[in-house]
DSSP file (Angstrom, degrees, kcal/mol; ACC not computed):
  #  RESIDUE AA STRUCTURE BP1 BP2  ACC     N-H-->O    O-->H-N    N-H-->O    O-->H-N    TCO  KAPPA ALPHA  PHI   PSI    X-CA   Y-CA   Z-CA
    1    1 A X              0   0    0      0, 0.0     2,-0.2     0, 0.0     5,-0.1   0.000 360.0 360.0 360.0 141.0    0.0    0.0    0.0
    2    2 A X    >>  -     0   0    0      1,-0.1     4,-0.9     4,-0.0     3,-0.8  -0.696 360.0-108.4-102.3 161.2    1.6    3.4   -0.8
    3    3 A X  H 3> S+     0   0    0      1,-0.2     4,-1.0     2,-0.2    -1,-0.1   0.441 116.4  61.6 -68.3  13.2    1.4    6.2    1.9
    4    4 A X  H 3> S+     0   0    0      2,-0.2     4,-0.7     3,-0.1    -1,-0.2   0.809 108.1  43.5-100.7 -45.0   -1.3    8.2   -0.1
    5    5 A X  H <> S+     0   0    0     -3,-0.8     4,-1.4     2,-0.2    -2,-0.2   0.589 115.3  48.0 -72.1 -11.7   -3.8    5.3    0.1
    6    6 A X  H  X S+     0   0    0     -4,-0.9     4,-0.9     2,-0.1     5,-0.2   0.791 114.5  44.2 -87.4 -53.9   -3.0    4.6    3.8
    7    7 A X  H  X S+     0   0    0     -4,-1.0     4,-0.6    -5,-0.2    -2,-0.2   0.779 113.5  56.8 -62.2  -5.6   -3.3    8.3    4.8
    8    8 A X  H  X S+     0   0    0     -4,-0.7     4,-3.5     2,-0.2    -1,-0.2   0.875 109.0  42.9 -70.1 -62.9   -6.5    8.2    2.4
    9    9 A X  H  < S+     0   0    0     -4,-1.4     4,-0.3     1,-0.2    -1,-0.2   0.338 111.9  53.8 -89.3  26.7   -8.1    5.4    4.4
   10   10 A X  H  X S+     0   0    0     -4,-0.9     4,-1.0     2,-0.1    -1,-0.2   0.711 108.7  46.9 -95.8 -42.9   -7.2    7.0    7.7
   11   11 A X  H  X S+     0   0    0     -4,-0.6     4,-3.3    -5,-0.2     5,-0.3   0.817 112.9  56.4 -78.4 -38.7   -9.0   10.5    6.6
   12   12 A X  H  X S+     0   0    0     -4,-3.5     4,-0.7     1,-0.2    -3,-0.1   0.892 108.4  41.7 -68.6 -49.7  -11.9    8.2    5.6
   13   13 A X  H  4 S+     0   0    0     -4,-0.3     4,-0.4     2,-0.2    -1,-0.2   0.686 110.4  59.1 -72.9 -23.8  -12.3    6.5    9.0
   14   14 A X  H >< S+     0   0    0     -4,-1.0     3,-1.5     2,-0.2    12,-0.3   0.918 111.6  45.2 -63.9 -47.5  -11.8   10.2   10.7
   15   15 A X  H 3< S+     0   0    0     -4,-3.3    -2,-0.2     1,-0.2    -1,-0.2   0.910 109.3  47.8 -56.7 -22.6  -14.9   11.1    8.7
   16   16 A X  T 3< S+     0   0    0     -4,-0.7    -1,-0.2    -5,-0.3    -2,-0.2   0.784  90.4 123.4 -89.2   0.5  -17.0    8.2    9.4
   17   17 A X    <   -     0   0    0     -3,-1.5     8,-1.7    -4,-0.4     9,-0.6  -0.483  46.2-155.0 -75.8 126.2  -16.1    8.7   13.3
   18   18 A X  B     -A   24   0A   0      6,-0.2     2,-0.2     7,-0.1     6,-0.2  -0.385  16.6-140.2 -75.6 156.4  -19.0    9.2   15.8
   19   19 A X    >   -     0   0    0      4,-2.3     3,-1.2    -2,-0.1    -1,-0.1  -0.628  47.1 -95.7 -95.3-178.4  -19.9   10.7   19.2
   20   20 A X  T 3  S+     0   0    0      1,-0.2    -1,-0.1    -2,-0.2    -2,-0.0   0.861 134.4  57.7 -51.6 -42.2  -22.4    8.8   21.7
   21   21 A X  T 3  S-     0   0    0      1,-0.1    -1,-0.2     3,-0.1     3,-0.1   0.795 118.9-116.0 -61.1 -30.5  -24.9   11.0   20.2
   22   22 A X  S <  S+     0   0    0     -3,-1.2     2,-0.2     1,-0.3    -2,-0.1   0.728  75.2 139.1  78.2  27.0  -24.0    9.5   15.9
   23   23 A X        -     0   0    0      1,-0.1    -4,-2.3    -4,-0.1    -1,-0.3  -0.543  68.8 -98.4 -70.1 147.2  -23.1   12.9   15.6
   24   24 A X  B     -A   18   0A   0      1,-0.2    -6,-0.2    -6,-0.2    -8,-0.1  -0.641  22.0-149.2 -66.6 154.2  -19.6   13.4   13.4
   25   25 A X  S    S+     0   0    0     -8,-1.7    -1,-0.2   -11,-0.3     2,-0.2   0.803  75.8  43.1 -73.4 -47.6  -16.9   13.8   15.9
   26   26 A X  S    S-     0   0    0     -9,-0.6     2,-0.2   -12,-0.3    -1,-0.1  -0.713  73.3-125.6-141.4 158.0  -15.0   16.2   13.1
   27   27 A X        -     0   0    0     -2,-0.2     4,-0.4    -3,-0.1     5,-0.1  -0.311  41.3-113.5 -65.0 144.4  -15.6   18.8   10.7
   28   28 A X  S  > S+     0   0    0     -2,-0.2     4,-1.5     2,-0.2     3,-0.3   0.800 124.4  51.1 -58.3 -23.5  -14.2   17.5    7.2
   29   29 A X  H  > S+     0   0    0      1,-0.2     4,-1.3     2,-0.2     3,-0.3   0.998 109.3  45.2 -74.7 -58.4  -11.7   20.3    7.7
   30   30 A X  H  4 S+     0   0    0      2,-0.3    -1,-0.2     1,-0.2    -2,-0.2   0.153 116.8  49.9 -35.5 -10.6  -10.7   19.1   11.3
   31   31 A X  H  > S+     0   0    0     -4,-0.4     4,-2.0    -3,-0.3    -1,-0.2   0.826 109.9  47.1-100.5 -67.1  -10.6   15.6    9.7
   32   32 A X  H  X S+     0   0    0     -4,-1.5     4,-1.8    -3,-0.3    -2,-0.3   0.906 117.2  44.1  -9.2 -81.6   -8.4   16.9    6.8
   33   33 A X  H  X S+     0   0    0     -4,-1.3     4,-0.5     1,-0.3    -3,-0.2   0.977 119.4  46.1 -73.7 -59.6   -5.8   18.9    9.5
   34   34 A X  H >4 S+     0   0    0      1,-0.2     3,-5.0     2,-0.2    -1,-0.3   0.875 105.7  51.3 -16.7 -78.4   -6.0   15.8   11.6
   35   35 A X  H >< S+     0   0    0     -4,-2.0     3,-0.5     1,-0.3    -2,-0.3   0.854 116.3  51.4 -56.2 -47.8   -5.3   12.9    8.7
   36   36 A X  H 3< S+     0   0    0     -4,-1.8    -1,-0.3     1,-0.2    -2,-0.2   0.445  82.6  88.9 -90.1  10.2   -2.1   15.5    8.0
   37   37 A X  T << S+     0   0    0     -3,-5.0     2,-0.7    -4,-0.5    -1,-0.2   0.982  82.5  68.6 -64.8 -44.5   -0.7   15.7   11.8
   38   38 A X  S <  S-     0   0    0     -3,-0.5     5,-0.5    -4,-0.3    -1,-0.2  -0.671  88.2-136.8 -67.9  73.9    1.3   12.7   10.8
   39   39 A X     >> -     0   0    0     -2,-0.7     4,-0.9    -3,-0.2     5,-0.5   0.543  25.9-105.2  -2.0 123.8    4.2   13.3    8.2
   40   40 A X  T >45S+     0   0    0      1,-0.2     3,-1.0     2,-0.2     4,-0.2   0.255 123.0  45.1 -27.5-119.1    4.9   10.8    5.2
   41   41 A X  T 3>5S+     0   0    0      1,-0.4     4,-2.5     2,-0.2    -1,-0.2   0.341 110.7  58.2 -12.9 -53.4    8.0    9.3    6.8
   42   42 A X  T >45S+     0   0    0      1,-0.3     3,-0.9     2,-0.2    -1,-0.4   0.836 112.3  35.9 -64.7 -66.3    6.0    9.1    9.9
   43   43 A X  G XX5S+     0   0    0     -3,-1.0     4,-1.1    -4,-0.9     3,-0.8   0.573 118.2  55.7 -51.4 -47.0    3.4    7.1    8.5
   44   44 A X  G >4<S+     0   0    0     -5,-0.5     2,-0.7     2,-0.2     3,-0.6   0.974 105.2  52.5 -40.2 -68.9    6.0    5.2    6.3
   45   45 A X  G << S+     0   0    0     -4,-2.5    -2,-0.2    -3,-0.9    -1,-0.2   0.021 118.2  33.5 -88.2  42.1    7.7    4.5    9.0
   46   46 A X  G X> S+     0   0    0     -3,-0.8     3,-3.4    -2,-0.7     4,-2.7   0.595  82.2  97.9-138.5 -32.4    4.5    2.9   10.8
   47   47 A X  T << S+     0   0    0     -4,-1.1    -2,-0.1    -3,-0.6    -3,-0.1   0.659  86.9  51.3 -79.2 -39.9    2.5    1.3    8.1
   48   48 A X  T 34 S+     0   0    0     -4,-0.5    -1,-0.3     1,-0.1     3,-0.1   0.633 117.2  36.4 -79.1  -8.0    4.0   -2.1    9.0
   49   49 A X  T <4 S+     0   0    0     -3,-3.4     2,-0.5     1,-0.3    -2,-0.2   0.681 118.2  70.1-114.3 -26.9    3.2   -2.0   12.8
   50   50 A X     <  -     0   0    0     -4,-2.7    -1,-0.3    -7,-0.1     5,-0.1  -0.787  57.4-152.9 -80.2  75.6   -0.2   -0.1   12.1
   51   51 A X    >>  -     0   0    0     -2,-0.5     3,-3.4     1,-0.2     4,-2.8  -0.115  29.9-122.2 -42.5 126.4   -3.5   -0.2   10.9
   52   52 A X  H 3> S+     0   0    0      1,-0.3     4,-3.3     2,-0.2     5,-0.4   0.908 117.3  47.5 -32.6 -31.1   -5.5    3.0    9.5
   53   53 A X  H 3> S+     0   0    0      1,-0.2     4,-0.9     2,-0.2    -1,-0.3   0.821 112.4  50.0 -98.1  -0.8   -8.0    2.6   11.7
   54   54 A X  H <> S+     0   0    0     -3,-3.4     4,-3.4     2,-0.2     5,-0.2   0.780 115.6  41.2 -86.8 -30.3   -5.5    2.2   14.5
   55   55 A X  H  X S+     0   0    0     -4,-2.8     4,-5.1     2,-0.2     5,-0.2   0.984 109.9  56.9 -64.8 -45.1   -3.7    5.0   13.6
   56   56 A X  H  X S+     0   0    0     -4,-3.3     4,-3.3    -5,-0.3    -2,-0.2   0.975 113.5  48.5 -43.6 -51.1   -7.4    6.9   12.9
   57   57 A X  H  X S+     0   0    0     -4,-0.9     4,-1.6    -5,-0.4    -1,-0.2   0.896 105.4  54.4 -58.7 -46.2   -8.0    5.8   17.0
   58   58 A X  H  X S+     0   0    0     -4,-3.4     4,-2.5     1,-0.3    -1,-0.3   0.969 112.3  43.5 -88.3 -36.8   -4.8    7.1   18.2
   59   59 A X  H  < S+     0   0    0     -4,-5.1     5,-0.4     2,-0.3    -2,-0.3   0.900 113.4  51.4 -67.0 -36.4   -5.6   10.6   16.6
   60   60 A X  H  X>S+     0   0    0     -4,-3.3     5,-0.8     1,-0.3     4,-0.8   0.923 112.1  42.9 -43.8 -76.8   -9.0   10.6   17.7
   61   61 A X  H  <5S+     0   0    0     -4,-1.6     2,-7.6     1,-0.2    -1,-0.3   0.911  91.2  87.3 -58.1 -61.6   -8.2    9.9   21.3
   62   62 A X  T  <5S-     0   0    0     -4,-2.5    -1,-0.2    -5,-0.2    -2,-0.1   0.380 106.0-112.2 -45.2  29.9   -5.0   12.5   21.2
   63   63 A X  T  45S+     0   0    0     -2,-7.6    -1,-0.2    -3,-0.2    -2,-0.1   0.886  88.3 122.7  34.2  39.6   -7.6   15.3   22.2
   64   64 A X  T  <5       0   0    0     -4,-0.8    -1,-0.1    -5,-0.4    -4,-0.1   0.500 360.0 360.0-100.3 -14.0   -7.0   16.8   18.9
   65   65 A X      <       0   0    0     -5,-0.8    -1,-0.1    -4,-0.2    -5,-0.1   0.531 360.0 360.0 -74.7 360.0  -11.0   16.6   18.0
């Protein structure tokens, strides 16, 4: 998988993320700024130990929403 499709399906799972309510958690801009906290190279250098949607979880949970 190249890092443009990982960070893809990472921005895809920040969008589809709920609150208790099944409200979005994020704005599509605030999902967008998110999905880009992480650097190619960081993400490169993750992509074997990581899942998108683990990665999606750890941004979520970093009080960055």
């Amino acid at each position: 998988m190249e890092v443009e499709e990982y960070r893809q399906q990472i921005l895809d799972l920040l969008l589809q993320a709920r609150d208790d309510k099944g409200e979005p958690r994020l704005t599509e801009k605030a999902a967008v700024a998110l999905s880009k906290e992480l650097s190619d190279q960081e993400l490169l250098d993750g992509m074997d130990f990581n899942t998108p949607e683990e990665v999606a979880e750890l941004l979520l949970e970093a009080g960055l929403d």
